[in-house]
N, C-alpha and C positions, 0 to 999 in steps of 0.2 A: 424166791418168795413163796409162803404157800398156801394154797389154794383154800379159797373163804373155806368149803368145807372143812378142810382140816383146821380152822378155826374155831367150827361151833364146837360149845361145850353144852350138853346137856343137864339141866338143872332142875330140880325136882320143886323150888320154892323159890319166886324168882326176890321175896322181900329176903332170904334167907343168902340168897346171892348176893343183893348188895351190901347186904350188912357186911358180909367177909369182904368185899372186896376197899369199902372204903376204911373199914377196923385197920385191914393191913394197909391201904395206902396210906393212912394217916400216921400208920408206927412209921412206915417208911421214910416219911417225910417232917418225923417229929413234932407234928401241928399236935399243939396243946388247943384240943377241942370239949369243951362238955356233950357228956355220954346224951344227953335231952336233943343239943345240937346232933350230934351224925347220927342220931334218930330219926330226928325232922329230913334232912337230907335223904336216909334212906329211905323214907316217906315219898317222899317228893321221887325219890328216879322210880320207883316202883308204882306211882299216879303216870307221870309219863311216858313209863314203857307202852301205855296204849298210847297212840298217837292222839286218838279225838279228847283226851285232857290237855294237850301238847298244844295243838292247831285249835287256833280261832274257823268255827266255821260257821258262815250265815250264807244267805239268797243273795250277797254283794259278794261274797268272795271265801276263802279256804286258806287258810297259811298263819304264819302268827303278825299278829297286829302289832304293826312298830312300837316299840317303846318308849318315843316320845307323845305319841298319841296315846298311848296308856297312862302316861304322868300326866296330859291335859284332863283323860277322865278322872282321875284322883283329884285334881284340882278343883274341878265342875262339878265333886259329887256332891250330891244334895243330904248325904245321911254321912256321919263316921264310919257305919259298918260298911258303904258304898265303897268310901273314900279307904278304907284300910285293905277289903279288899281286894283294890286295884292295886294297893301297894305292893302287898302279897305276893298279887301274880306278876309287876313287873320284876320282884327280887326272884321269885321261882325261875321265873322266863332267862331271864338274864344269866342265872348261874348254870341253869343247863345248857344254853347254848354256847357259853361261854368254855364251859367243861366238854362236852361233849360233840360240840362242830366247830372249836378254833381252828382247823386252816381253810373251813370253806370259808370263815367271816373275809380272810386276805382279797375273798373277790367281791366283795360287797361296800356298800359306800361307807361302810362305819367297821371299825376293826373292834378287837376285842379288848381293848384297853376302853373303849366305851361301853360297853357290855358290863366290863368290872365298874367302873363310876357309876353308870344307872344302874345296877344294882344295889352296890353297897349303899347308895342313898336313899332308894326306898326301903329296903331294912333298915335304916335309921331314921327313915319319917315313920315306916311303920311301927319302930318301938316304942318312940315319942306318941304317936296318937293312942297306942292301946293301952298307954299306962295309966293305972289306976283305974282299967275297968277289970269287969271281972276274966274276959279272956286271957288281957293282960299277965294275970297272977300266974297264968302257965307259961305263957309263950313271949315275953318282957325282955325275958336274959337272952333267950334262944335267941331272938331278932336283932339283939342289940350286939351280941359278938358274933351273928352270921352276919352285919355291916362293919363289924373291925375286923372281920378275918375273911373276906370275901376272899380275897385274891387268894388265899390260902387254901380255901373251898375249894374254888378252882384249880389250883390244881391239882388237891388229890382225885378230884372228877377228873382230872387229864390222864391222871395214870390209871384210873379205873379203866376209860376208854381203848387207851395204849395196851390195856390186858387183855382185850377181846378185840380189839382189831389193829392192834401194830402201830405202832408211834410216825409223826410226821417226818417231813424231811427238816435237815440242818439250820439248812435258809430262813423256814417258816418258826423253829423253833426263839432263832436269834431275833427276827421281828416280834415276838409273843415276849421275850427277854428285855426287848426295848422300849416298847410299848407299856410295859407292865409291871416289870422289875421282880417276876417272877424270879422265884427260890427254886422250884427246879429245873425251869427252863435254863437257869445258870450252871445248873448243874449237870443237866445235859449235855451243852455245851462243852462243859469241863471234860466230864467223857470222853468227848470225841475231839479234845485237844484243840477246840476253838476258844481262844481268849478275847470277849469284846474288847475291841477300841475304846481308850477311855473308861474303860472298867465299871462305870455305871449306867446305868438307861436311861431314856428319855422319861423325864414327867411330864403330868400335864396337869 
């Protein structure tokens, strides 16, 4: 295996980094996506490459604030522009973590098959509340097929990740397969000559 050093690549523009690297993950993976969507996206990893857009931090605590507590404040907000965006940040939250630390989620109490569900669902409360305002008029479509192609999202953020720091193991890939019903995690597997059991994944 080798060594993180020989992993960094040095990069002169880090939004100019991901644009290339999700353009090609998304040829690779044939996701029929609008050029406005893997904008937003590249948007969004290039905001939380600093961590403190990432992490919730206050005088109570540092880390990110669960995402069912983030859909109770959307619920309780008192103004639409509150309520939308909370919605925002659980669909942002959700897809990066989901993209970019699916096999720590294996050790935590919710796996990433919930990460894809609260996500895609606030991008589609969030399309639904913004429409017919004037934000709306930009960002309507983007929100509404980043909630039909969430899972798709993900995993071209999985291969993004797998580009600059090496893919998971078999095991973990085949739970993310089961869980999720990922397209390349199937494909993965294919690779390396593991055929699921039953040939389709668990829903939920």
């Amino acid at each position: 295996m080798a060594a993180l050093h020989d992993r960094v690549v040095a990069v002169a523009n880090l939004r100019d980094f991901f644009r290339e690297s999700i353009n090609t993950a998304i040829d690779n993976q044939n996701v029929d996506v609008n050029p406005h969507t893997s904008h937003y996206v590249v948007n969004l990893l290039t905001l939380f490459a600093r961590s403190e857009n990432f992490y919730d931090e206050s005088d109570e605590h540092c880390g990110v604030r669960p995402l069912a507590l983030m859909m109770a404040d959307a619920a309780d907000a008192d103004s639409q522009e509150k309520r939308s965006s909370s919605l925002q940040r659980i669909g942002d939250v959700a897809l990066f973590t989901a993209g970019f630390f699916a096999d720590s989620l294996a050790y935590r109490p919710v796996d990433i098959d919930y990460y894809v569900r609260m996500g895609g669902s606030a991008y589609g409360s969030l399309s639904d509340e913004i429409k017919g305002t004037t934000r709306g008029m930009a960002l309507v479509d983007v929100f509404r097929e980043m909630a039909r192609k969430f899972q798709s999202l993900v995993d071209v953020l999985n291969e993004v990740r797998e580009g600059a720091w090496g893919s998971g193991d078999v095991v973990r890939v085949y739970e993310i397969w089961r869980k999720t019903g990922s397209r390349r995690a199937a494909k993965i597997l294919e690779q390396n000559g593991v055929v699921p059991i039953g040939g389709t994944p668990k829903t939920h």
